[in-house]
Structures are given as structure tokens and as C-alpha cells.
C-alpha positions as CSV (number, residue, x, y, z in Angstrom):
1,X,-109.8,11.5,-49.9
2,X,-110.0,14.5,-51.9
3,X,-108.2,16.4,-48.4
4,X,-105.3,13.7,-48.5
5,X,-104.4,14.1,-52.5
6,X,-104.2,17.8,-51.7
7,X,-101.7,17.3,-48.8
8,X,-99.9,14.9,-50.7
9,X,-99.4,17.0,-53.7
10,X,-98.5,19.9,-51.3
11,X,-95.6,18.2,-49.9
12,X,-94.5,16.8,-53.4
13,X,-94.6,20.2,-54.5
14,X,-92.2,21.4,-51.5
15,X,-90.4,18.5,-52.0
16,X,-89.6,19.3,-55.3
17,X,-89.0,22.7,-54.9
18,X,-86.3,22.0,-52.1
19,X,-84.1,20.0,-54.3
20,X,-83.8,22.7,-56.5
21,X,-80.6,24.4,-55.2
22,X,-79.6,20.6,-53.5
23,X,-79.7,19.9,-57.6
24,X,-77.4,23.0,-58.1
25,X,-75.2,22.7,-55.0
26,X,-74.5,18.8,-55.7
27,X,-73.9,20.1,-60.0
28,X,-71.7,22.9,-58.6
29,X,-69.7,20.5,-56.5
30,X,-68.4,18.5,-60.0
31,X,-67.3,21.8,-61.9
32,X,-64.1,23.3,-62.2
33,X,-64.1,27.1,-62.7
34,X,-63.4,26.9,-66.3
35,X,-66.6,25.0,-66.7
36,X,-68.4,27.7,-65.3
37,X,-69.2,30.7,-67.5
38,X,-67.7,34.2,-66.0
39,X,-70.7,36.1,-66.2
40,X,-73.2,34.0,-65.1
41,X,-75.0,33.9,-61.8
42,X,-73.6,30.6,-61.1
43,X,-69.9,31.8,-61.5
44,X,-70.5,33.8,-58.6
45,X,-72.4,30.7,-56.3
46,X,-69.9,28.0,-57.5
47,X,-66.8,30.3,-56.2
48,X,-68.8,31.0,-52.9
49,X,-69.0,27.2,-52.5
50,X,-66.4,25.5,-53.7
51,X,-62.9,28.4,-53.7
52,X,-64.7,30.5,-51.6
53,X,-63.9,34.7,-52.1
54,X,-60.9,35.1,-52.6
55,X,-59.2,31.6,-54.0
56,X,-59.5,27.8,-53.0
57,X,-59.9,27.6,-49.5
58,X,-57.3,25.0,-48.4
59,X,-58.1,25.5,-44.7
60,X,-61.3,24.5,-42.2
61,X,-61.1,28.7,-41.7
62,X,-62.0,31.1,-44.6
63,X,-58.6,32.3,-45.5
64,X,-57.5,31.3,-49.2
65,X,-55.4,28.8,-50.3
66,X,-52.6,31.5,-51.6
67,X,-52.2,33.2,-48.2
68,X,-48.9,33.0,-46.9
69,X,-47.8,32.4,-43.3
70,X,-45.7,35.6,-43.8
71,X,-46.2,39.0,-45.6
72,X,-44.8,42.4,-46.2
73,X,-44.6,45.6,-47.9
74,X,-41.7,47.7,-48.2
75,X,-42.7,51.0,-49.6
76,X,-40.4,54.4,-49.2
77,X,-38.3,52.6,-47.7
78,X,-40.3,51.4,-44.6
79,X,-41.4,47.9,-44.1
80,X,-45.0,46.6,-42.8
81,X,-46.3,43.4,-42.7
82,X,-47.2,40.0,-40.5
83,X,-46.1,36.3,-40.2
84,X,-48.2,33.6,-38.2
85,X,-51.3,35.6,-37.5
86,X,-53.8,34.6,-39.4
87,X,-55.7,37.9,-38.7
88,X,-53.1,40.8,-39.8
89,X,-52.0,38.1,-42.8
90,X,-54.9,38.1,-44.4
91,X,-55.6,42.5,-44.4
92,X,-52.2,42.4,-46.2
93,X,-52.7,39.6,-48.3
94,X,-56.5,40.7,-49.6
95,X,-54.6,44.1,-51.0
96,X,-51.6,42.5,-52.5
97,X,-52.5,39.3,-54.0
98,X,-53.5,40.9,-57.7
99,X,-50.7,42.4,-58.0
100,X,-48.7,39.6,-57.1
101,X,-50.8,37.3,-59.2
102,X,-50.4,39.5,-62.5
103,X,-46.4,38.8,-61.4
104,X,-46.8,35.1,-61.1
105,X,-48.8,35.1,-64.8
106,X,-46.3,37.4,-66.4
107,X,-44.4,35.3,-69.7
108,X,-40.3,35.2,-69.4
109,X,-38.4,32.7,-68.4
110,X,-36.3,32.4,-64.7
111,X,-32.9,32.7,-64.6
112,X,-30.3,31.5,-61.9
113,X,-29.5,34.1,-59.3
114,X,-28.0,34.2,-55.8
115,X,-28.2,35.6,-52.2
116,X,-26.3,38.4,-53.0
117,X,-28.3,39.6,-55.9
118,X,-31.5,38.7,-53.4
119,X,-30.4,40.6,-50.6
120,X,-30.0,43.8,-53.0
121,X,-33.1,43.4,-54.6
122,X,-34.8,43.2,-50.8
123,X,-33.3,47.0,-49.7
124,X,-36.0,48.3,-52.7
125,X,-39.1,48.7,-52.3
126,X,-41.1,45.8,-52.8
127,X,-44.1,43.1,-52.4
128,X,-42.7,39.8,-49.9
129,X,-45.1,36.6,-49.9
130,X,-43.7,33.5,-47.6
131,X,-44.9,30.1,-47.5
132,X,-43.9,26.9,-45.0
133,X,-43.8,24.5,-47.9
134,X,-42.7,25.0,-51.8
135,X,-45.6,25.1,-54.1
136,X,-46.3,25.0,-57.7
137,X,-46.3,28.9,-59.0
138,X,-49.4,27.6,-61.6
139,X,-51.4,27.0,-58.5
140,X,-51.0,30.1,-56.6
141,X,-51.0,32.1,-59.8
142,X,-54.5,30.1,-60.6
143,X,-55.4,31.0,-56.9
144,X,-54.8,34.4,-57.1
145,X,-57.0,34.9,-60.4
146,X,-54.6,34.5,-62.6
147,X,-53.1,31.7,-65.2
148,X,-49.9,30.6,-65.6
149,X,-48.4,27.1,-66.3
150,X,-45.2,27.5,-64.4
151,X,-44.7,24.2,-62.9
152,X,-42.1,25.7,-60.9
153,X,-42.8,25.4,-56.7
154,X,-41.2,28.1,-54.6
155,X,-41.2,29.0,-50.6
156,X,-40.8,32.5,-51.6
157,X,-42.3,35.4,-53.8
158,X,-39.9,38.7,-53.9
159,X,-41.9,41.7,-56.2
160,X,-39.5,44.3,-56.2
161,X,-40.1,48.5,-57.6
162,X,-37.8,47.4,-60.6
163,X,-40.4,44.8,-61.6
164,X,-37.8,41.9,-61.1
165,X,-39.7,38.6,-59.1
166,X,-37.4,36.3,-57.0
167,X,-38.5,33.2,-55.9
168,X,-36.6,30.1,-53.9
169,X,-36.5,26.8,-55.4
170,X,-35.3,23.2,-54.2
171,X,-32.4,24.2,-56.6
172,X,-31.8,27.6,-55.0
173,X,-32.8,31.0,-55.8
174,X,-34.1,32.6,-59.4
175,X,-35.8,35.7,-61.0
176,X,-37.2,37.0,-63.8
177,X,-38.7,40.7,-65.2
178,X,-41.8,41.3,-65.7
179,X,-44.0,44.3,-66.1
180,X,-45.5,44.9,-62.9
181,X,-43.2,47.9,-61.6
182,X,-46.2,50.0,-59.9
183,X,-48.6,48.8,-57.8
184,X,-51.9,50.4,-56.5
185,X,-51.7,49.8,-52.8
186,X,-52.7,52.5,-50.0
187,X,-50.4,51.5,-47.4
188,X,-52.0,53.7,-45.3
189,X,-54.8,51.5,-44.6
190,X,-53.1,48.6,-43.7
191,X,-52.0,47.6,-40.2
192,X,-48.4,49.4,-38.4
193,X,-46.9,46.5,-37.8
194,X,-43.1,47.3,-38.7
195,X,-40.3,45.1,-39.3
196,X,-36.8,44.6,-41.4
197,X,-35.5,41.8,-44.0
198,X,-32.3,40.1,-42.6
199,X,-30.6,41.9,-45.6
200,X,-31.5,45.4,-44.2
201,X,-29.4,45.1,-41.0
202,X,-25.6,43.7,-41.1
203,X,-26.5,42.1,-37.6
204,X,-28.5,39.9,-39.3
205,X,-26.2,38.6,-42.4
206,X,-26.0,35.4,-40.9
207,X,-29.5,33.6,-42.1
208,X,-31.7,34.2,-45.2
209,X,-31.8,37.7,-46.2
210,X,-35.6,37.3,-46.6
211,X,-36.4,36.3,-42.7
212,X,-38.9,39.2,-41.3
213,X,-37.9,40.9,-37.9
214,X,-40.8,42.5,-36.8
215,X,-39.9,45.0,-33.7
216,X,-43.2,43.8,-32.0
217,X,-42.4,40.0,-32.0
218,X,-44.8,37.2,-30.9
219,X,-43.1,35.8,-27.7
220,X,-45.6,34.3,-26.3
221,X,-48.4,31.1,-27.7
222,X,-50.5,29.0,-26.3
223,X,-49.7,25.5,-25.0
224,X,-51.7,22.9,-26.6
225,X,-52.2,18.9,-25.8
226,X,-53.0,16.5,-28.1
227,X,-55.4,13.7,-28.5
228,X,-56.0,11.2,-30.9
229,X,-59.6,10.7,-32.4
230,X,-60.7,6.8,-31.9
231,X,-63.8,6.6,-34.5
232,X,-63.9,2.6,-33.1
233,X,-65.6,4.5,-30.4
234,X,-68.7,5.6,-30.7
235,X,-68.8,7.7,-27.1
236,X,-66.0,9.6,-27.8
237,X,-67.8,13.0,-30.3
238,X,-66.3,10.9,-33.4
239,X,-68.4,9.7,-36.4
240,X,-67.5,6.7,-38.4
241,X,-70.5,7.0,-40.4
242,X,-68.7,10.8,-41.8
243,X,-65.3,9.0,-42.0
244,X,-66.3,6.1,-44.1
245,X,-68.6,8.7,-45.7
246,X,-65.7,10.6,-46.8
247,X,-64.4,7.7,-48.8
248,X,-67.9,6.7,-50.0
249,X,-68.0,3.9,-47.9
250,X,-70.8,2.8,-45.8
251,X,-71.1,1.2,-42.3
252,X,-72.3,-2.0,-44.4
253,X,-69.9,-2.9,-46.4
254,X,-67.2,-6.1,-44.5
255,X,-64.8,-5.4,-42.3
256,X,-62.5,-7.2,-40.2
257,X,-60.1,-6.7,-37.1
258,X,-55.8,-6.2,-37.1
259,X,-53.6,-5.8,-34.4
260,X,-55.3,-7.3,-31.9
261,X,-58.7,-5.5,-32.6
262,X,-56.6,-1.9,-32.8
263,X,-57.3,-1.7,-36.1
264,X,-60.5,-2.0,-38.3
265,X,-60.2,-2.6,-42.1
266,X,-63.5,-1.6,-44.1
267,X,-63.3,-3.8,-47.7
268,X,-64.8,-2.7,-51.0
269,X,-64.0,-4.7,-54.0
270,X,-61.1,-2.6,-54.9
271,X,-60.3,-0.4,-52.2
272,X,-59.3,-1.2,-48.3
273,X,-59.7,1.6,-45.2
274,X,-57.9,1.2,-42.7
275,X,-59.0,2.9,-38.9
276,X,-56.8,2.7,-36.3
277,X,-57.1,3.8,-32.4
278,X,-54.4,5.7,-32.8
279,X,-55.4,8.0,-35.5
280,X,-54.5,6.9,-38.6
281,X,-56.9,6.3,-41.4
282,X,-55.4,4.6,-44.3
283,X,-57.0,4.4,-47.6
284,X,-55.8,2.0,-50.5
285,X,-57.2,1.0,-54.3
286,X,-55.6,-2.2,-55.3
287,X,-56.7,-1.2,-58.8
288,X,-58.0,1.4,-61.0
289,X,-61.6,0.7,-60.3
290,X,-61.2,1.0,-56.8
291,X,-59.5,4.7,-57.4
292,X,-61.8,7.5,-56.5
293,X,-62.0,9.6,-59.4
294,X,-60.6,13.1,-59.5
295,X,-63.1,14.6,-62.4
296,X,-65.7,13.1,-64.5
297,X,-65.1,14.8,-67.3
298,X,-61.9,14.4,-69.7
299,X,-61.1,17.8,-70.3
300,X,-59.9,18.6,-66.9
301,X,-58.1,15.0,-66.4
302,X,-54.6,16.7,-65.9
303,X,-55.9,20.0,-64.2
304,X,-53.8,20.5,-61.1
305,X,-56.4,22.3,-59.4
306,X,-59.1,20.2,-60.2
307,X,-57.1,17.3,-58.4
308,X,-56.4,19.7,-55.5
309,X,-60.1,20.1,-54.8
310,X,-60.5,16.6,-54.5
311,X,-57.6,16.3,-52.0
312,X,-59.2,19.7,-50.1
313,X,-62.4,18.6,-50.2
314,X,-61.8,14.7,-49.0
315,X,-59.1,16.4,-45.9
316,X,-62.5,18.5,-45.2
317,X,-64.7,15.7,-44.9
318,X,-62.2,13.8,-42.7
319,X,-61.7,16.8,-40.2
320,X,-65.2,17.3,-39.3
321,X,-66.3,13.8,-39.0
322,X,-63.8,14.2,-35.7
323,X,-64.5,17.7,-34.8
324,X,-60.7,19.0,-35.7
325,X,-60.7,22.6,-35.8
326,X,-56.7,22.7,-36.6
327,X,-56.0,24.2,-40.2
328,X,-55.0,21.5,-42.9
329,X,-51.9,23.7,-45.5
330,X,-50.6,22.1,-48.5
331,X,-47.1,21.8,-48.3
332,X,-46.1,20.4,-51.0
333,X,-46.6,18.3,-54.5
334,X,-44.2,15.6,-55.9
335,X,-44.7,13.4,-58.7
336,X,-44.7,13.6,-62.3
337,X,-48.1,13.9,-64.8
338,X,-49.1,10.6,-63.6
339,X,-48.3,10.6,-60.2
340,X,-48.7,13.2,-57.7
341,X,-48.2,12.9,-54.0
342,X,-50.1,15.9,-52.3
343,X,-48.6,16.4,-48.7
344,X,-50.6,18.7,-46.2
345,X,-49.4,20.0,-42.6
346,X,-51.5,21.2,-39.6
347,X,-51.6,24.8,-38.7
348,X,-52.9,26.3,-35.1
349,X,-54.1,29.7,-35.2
350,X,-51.8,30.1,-38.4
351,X,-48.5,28.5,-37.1
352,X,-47.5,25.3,-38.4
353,X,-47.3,22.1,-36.5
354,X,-44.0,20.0,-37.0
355,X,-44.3,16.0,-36.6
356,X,-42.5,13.3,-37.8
357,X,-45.0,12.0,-40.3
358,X,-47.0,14.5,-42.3
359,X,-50.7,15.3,-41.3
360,X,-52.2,13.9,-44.7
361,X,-50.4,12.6,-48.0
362,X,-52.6,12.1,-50.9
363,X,-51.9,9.9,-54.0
364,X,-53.3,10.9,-57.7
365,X,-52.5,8.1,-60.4
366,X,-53.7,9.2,-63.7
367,X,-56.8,11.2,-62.4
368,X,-57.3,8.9,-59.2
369,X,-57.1,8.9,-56.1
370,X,-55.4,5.7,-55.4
371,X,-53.9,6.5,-51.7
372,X,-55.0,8.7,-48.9
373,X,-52.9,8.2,-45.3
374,X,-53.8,10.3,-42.0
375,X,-52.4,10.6,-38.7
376,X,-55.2,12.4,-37.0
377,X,-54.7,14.4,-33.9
378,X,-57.0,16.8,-32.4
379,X,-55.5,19.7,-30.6
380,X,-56.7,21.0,-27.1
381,X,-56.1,24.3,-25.5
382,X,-54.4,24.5,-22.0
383,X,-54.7,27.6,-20.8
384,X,-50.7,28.0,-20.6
385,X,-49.2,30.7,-22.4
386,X,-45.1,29.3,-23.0
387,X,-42.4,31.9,-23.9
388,X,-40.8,32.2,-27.5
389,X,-37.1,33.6,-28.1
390,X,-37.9,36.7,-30.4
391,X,-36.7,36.5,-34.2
392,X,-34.2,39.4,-33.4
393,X,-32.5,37.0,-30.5
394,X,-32.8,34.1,-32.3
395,X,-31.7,35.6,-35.6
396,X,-28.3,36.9,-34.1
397,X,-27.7,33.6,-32.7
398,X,-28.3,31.9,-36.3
399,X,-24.5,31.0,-37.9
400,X,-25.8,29.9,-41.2
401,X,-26.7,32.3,-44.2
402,X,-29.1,29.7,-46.0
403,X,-31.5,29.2,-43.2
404,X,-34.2,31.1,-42.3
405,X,-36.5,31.5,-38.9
406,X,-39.9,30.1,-39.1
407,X,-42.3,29.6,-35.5
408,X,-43.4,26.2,-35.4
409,X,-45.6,24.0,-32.6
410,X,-43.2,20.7,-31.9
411,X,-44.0,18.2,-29.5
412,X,-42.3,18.7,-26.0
413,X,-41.0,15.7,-23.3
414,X,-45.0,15.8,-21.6
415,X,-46.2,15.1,-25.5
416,X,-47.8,18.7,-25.4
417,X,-47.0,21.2,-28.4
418,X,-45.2,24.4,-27.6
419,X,-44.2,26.9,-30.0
420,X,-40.6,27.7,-30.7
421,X,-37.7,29.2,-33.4
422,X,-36.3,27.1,-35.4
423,X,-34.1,27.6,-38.6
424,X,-35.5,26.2,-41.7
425,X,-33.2,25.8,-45.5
């Protein structure tokens, strides 16, 4: 008898000592950074688990939130940088981001400018950040270590020697000076991967001054097909158990069949999920109580970032319960302080996918998550490398100075996804 208390205070005492850092992983999970002091070991932990090294991690990779789809320095007149390799994006981006952070977070007010003023700026010398979708310069200036309450979203982010930043809005193009006019970057040690602005070559006058032409262009991707994940089948490397999980639903709760049984609708008292066959997961509170909520804690209630880790964490849980390796981006955010509608796009090997209904869109009414709708595709390799016209081709062939060139995977007539040019406001 006296054997068995042993052994079953041995394993209590394991037991206990396991659910130590479970107890500080779970408590880490709830905090925003704010909440967590700066100099304490945990500051350290929480951004390792939750924003990850170098900013909130908005992708199933380990490439930051902030990090652009396109990137460049121009410095002595001669311009390196990347666009659609995740690789090459991120060496530039991990030794520019502070300095375009401290841009973002500088005070002053943006005033109206346009392309001509843009395309001067761009033949200085200069720091060039590109995104696929506008967003909110509080959130990458957050994202890049910095604060700002800028509610402003932009596509673009234009540092030039003369300390002036340019960004593009939905209302067209502004700036403002700040005091970041040097910058300690050795250029030396980032990658030779040369290229131009649009504005540096009167060939090019014809589309957005700030579209990259690299002189080694990517001209060839992969050829991808698709597949839908159906987590009505068990068989098929899904798990429904994650999914519901994700919403904090369990496998118990009632359900019933639509659409002829392609459909199953999971019921809470407040809330309905909706699975389909054909990939789309639909999530709906009827009321408040049936809203999952964005923080706990009052003091962070209107914190865009705080709502923005629920959104990345729930778009997380969703991909792995079907195995998606694709790359979830925030495109954009709409709304007003009650209402926000976070919209996220797919990304293969940093390229963006283009479909006719957006990957995820997220609703947040007054701190809850009161909507969540997928349409989940799963993308498979083919072994088939498809050509791409090169920017400098397709660049001369563009006829419309407020346009740019951005790569994108579309769907093609044998529903596979090939990458091509096209011209983007």
C-alpha cells in the first residue's frame, strides 16, 4: 500500500509540474503585448508564441505580418530588392523594417500629392515597401515595433533620402516629412538582385511609377490544382473535431442536414456553423452571447491588434484542421469602431491567389466575433512549371499610368491555378 501512495504521489507531482508552462502558455495566449511588461522574461516567451520574432505572424510560415510582397532599396542611385519570393523578401525586410517603422510612428499630418511629385521622389534614394491589399498604417507601424494611431490604410510605403514618406490611399496618393533622413543599412550584405521603378525609365511611364522591374524576372511558377477539403468525410486527412474546435464547438452539440445532406449545420444556443462539401465553413452569432469574444479584458476592447490576433489565430486553427499549407494575408479592414470586416487572401510560396470570393472574411461587432465565412481550398503541386510574361514585357504593353503589375495565381479553363501579370489600380 505504502508502494502505491508513493507512485501515486510521483505522478501527481509530475502531473503538476507539467502544467506549469501549459498554465503559462494558455495565460500567454489571452495577453496583448501591452499587458506584458518589457523587461520581463515573459515579454520575451509571449512574443515567441503569440507575434513570433519579428511581428504578428499573419501567415502558417514564420514571416511577419508587416512583410511585404515587394521590397527595395535604392541607395547611390542603384536599386536592390525582391517581390514574390518569400525568401529574398524577408533578408530585405528584417534590415529595413525599423527604419521604416520609426517613419510610420513619426507625428505630422499627410497631405495630398500626385504621381508626378511620386515619380520624383522615386529617382532619390530611398526605402520601397509594397503590399497586395491596403492596410491600416497603426497596424504595421504596431507590427514593426512601433506606435502610431494612423488609421490611414495604404498599398504602398515610399521612404525617400529627403525624409518625405509617400503612401497610396483608396483616395489617391499622400506624404508627409518626418525625421528619418539617414538610415543605417549595409547594403552590402543584402542580396544583388537589381531592378528599376517605372519612374526611372521613360519606357515605362505608362503604369504606376512605383512597379519594380527587376532585370532577373521570375518567368516561370509552378502549376498548382486545387481541391476542396470535405470535413463530412472522415477518410479524407480532414478533422472535424479541429474545425468545430476552432469555434469551440464540440462533436456533441445538434446538428442537422441542408442541401440535400451537402451541408451540416452544428447549433449552439446562439451561434450556427455551417460545413459544407464544397469548402465553405460558415459561422454565425444570432446574438451577442453567441459572439466569440475578442479580449477578456476592457482595456484592450477597441485594440486593433488585439482583434487581429483573434482573426489570425481562429484562420490558424482552421488551416491545420485540413492540412492547408497555403499562406493566409490580410488584405484588408473595413468598418467603423463597431464594426470591422477583416478580409484575408491565400498566398503560394509568397504570390497571391486571385478568386472570386475572398479566402476568409471576419466580422468584429463591438469586441465580437459575430461572423467568420471560408471557402477552403487546398492547393496541390503538379509538377508543371507554366511560363510568365516578364514585368519589362508586360510593363511596355501597359496603356494606363494608375495601374501597376502585381503576379497573381488565377484559376485557368482545366480549374488549375497558373501564375500570370496582371495590372492592378
Amino acid at each position: 500500500m505504502q508502494k502505491r501512495n508513493k507512485l501515486k504521489n510521483l505522478i501527481l507531482f509530475v502531473s503538476f509540474i507539467a502544467m506549469i508552462p501549459l498554465t503559462a502558455l494558455a495565460w500567454l495566449s489571452y495577453l496583448d503585448t501591452s499587458s506584458v511588461p518589457e523587461d520581463s522574461i515573459f515579454a520575451s516567451l509571449y512574443q515567441r508564441v503569440t507575434y513570433g520574432v519579428s511581428g504578428f505572424e499573419i501567415k502558417t510560415g514564420n514571416n511577419p505580418a508587416a512583410m511585404p510582397t515587394r521590397i527595395a532599396i535604392k541607395d547611390n542611385g542603384i536599386t536592390n530588392g525582391a517581390q514574390y519570393h518569400e525568401a529574398s523578401v524577408s533578408v530585405f525586410y528584417e534590415s529595413m523594417h525599423e527604419t521604416i517603422g520609426k517613419a510610420l510612428a513619426n507625428q505630422g499630418e499627410f497631405q495630398t500629392t500626385d504621381l508626378t511629385d511620386l515619380k520624383q521622389s522615386l529617382k532619390l534614394n530611398g526605402i520601397y515597401f509594397g503590399y497586395e491589399g491596403s492596410l491600416p498604417i497603426s497596424l504595421l507601424a504596431n507590427w514593426m515595433g512601433q506606435t502610431s494611431k494612423d488609421e490611414i490604410a495604404t498599398d504602398i510605403i515610399w521612404l525617400d533620402e529627403n525624409g518625405t514618406l509617400y503612401i497610396h490611399t483608396i483616395s489617391g496618393f499622400k506624404k508627409k516629412n518626418t525625421d528619418i533622413k539617414k538610415w543605417d543599412i549595409d547594403v552590402s550584405k543584402l542580396p544583388t538582385n537589381k531592378c528599376i521603378f517605372a519612374a526611372d525609365d521613360d519606357m515605362f511611364q505608362k503604369i504606376r511609377p512605383d512597379t519594380l522591374i527587376f532585370e532577373n524576372d521570375i518567368v516561370q511558377a509552378e502549376k498548382y490544382s486545387v481541391s476542396v477539403p470535405d470535413f463530412l468525410n472522415a477518410q479524407n486527412g480532414t478533422s472535424l473535431t479541429n474545425l468545430l474546435s476552432a469555434f469551440s464547438y464540440d462533436l456533441y452539440v445538434n446538428r442537422y442536414e441542408e442541401n440535400q445532406g451537402e451541408t451540416m449545420v452544428f447549433v449552439e444556443d446562439y451561434s450556427t456553423l455551417h460545413v459544407s462539401k464544397d469548402g465553405t465553413v460558415v459561422f454565425n452569432a444570432s446574438a451577442n452571447e453567441g459572439g466569440i469574444d475578442v479580449s477578456s479584458d476592457p482595456e484592450y476592447s477597441n485594440e486593433l491588434t488585439v482583434q487581429m490576433d483573434l482573426a489570425v489565430t481562429l484562420i490558424r486553427e482552421v488551416q491545420n484542421s485540413m492540412g492547408d499549407t497555403s499562406q493566409a494575408m490580410l488584405y484588408a479592414i473595413t468598418g467603423n469602431n463597431d464594426e470591422k470586416v477583416f478580409t484575408f487572401i491565400q498566398c503560394i510560396g509568397g504570390i497571391p491567389v486571385k478568386t472570386e470570393k475572398p479566402f476568409a472574411q471576419l466580422v468584429i461587432q463591438n469586441n465580437k466575433l459575430m461572423e467568420a465565412r471560408f471557402q477552403l481550398k487546398s492547393f496541390n503541386q503538379t509538377g508543371v512549371q507554366t511560363a510568365v510574361i516578364p514585368t519589362r514585357q508586360a510593363a511596355a504593353a501597359s496603356n494606363n499610368e494608375l495601374f501597376r503589375l502585381m503576379l497573381v495565381y488565377t484559376q485557368d479553363e482545366q480549374m488549375n491555378f497558373t501564375a500570370q501579370c496582371v495590372y492592378r489600380f
